[in-house]
Kinemage of the C-alpha trace (Angstrom):
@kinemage 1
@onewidth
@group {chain A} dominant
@subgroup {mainchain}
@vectorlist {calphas} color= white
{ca unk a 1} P 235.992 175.997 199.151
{ca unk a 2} L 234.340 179.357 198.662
{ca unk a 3} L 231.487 177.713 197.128
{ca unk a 4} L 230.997 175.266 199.834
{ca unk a 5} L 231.271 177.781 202.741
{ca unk a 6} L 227.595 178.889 202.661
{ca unk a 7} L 226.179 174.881 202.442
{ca unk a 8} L 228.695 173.562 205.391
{ca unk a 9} L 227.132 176.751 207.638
{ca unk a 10} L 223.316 175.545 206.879
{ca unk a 11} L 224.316 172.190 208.339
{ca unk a 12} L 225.734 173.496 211.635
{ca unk a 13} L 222.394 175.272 212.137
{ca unk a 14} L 220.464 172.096 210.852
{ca unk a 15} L 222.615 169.268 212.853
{ca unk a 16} L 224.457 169.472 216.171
{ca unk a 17} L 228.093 170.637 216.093
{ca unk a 18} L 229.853 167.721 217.224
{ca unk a 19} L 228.200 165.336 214.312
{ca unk a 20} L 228.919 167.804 211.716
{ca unk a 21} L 232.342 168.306 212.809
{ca unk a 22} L 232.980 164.221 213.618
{ca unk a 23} L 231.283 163.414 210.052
{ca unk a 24} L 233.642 166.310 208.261
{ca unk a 25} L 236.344 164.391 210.056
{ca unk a 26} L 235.485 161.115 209.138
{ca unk a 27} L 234.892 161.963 205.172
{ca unk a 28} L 237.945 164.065 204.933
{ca unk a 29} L 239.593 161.081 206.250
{ca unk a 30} L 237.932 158.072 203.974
{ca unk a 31} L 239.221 160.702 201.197
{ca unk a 32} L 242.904 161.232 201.991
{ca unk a 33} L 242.967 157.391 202.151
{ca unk a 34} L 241.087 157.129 198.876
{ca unk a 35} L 243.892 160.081 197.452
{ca unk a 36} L 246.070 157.655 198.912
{ca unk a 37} L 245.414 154.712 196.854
{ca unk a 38} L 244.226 156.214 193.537
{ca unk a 39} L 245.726 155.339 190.066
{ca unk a 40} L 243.621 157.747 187.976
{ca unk a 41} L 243.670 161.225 188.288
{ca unk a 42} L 239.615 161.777 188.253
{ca unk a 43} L 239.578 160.181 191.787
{ca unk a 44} L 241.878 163.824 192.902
{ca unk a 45} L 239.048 165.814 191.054
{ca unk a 46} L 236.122 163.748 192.680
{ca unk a 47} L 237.794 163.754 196.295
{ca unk a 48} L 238.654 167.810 195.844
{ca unk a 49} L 234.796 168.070 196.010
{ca unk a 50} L 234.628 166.186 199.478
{ca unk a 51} L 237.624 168.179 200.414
{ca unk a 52} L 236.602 171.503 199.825
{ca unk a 53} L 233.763 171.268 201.507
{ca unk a 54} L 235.509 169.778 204.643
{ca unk a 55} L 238.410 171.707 204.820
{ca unk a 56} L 236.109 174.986 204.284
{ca unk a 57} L 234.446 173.366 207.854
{ca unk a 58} L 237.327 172.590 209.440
{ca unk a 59} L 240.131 175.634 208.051
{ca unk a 60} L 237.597 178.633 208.397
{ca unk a 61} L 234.307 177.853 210.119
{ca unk a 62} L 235.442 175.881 213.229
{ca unk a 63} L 236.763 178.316 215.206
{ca unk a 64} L 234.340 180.990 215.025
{ca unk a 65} L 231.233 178.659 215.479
{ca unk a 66} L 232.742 176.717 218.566
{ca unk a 67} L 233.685 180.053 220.039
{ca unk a 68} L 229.791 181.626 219.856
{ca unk a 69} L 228.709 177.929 221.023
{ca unk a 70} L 231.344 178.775 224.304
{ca unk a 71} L 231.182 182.168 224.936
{ca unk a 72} L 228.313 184.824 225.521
{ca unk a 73} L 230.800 188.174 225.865
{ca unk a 74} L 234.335 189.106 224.352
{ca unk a 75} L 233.364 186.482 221.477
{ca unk a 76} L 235.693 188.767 219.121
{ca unk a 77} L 238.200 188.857 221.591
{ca unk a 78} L 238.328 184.473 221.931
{ca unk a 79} L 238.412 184.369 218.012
{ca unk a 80} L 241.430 186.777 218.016
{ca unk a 81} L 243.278 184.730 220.555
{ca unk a 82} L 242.101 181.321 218.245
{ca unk a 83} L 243.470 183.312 215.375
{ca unk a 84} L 246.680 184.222 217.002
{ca unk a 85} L 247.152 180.323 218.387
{ca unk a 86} L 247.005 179.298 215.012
{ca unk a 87} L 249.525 181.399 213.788
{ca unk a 88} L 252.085 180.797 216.263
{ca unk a 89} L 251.473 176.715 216.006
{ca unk a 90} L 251.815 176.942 211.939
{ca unk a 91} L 255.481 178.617 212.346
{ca unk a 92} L 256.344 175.999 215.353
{ca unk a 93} L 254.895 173.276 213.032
{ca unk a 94} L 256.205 174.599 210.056
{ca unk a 95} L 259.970 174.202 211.804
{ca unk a 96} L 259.443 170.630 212.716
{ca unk a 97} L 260.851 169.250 209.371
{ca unk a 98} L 262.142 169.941 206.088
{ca unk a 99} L 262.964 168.022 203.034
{ca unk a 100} L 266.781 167.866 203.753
{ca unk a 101} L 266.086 165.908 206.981
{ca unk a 102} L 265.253 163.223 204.588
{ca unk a 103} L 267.753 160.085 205.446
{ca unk a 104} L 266.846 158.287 202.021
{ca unk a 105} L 265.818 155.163 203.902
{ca unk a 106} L 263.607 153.904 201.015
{ca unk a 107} L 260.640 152.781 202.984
{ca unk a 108} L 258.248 155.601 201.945
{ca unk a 109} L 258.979 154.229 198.457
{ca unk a 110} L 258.219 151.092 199.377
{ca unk a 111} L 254.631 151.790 200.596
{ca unk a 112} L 254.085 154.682 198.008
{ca unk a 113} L 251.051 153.268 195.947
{ca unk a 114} L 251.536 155.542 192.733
{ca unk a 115} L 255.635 154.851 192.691
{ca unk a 116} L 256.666 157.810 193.278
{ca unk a 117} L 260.513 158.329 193.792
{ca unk a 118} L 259.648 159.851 196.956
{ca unk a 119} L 263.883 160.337 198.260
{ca unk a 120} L 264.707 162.075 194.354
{ca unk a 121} L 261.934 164.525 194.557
{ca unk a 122} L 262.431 165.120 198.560
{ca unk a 123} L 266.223 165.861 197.089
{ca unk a 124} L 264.891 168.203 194.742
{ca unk a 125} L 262.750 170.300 197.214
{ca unk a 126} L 265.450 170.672 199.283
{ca unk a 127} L 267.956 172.063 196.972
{ca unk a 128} L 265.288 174.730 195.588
{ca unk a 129} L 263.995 175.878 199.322
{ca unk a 130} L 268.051 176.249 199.512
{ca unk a 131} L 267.964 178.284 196.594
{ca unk a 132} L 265.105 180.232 197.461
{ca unk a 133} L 266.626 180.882 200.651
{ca unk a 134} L 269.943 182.116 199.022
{ca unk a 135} L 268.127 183.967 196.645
{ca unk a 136} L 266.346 185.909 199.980
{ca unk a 137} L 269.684 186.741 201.912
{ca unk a 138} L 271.580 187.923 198.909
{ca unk a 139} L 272.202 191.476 197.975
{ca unk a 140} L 271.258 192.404 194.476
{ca unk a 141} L 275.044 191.690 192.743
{ca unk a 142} L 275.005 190.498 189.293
{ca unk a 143} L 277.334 187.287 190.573
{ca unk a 144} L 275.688 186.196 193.315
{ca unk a 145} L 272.599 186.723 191.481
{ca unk a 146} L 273.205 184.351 188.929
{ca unk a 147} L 275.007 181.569 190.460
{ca unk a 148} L 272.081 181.580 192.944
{ca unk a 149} L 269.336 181.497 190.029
{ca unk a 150} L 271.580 178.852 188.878
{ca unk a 151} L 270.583 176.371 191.681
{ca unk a 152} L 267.045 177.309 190.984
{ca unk a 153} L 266.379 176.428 187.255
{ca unk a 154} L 268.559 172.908 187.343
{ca unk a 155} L 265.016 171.414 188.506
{ca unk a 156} L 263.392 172.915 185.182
{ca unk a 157} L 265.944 171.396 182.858
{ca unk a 158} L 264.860 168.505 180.725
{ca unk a 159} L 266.916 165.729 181.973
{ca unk a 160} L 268.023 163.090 179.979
C-alpha cells in the first residue's frame, strides 16, 4: 500500500475524481470476486497488487482529496470530523456480528469455492475471541491465568 500511495495520487491529478474513484471500485471488485474463486495461491499474490493500490485510494486518500475538492476554508477541520465518522462507524460496525452468532446452517459451505469448513473454523474464532476476552477481564492469579490460557492454545494443538 505504501508503495502505491504516491502512483494512485498522480492519477487523481491526471484523471477526474469520480473515474478514478468508480474504476478503483470496479477493479477492487473484479478482484475480490477473482479471490473468490481462486484455487492457487499466486492468484492472492497477483490480486494483493490490485488491492493495495485500491485500498491505498479508497482507505487513506479518499477522504482528504474529496474534502479539498468540497471545501475552500476549515479543510482540516472537515477531515477531522471524516476521521472521527470513521471511527465511530468501525466500533458500531464492528458490534454488528461475531463468530458465535454463527447458526451452523451449512449454506456458506455449500457455496464456499475452496471448501473451506466455514461453521468449524467460525467455531474456533469464537472460542479464542472468548478466550481473549477472559484473558482481558481477569486479574493476574496463577488459576485463572492458566485455565484461561487453556482455552487459548486448544486451537494450536495438532489434532488428530
Amino acid at each position: 500500500m505504501a508503495l502505491m500511495l504516491p502512483t494512485i495520487n498522480k492519477l487523481f491529478r491526471k484523471y477526474d475524481t469520480r473515474i478514478t474513484i468508480t474504476a478503483c471500485m470496479a477493479l477492487e471488485g473484479i478482484a475480490y470476486l477473482i479471490d473468490s474463486m481462486a484455487q492457487n495461491v499466486w492468484v492472492f499474490y497477483i490480486n494483493g497488487f490490485f488491492l493495495g493500490g485500491c485500498l491505498s485510494m479508497l482507505i487513506y486518500l479518499i477522504i482528504p482529496v474529496l474534502i479539498n475538492n468540497w471545501f475552500v476554508k476549515n479543510t482540516g477541520l472537515w477531515i477531522g470530523i471524516c476521521g472521527a465518522a470513521q471511527g465511530i462507524a468501525g466500533a458500531v460496525f464492528s458490534s454488528l456480528g461475531a463468530a458465535s452468532d454463527c447458526i451452523k446452517c451449512g449454506k456458506c459451505e455449500k457455496v464456499c469455492p475452496q471448501r473451506l469448513p466455514i461453521r468449524d473454523n467460525l467455531q474456533l474464532v469464537a472460542q479464542e475471541l472468548e478466550a481473549f476476552n477472559a484473558l482481558k477481564n481477569l486479574t493476574n492469579t496463577d488459576d485463572t491465568k492458566e485455565s484461561a490460557s487453556g482455552l487459548s492454545t486448544d486451537y494450536w494443538k495438532k489434532k488428530d
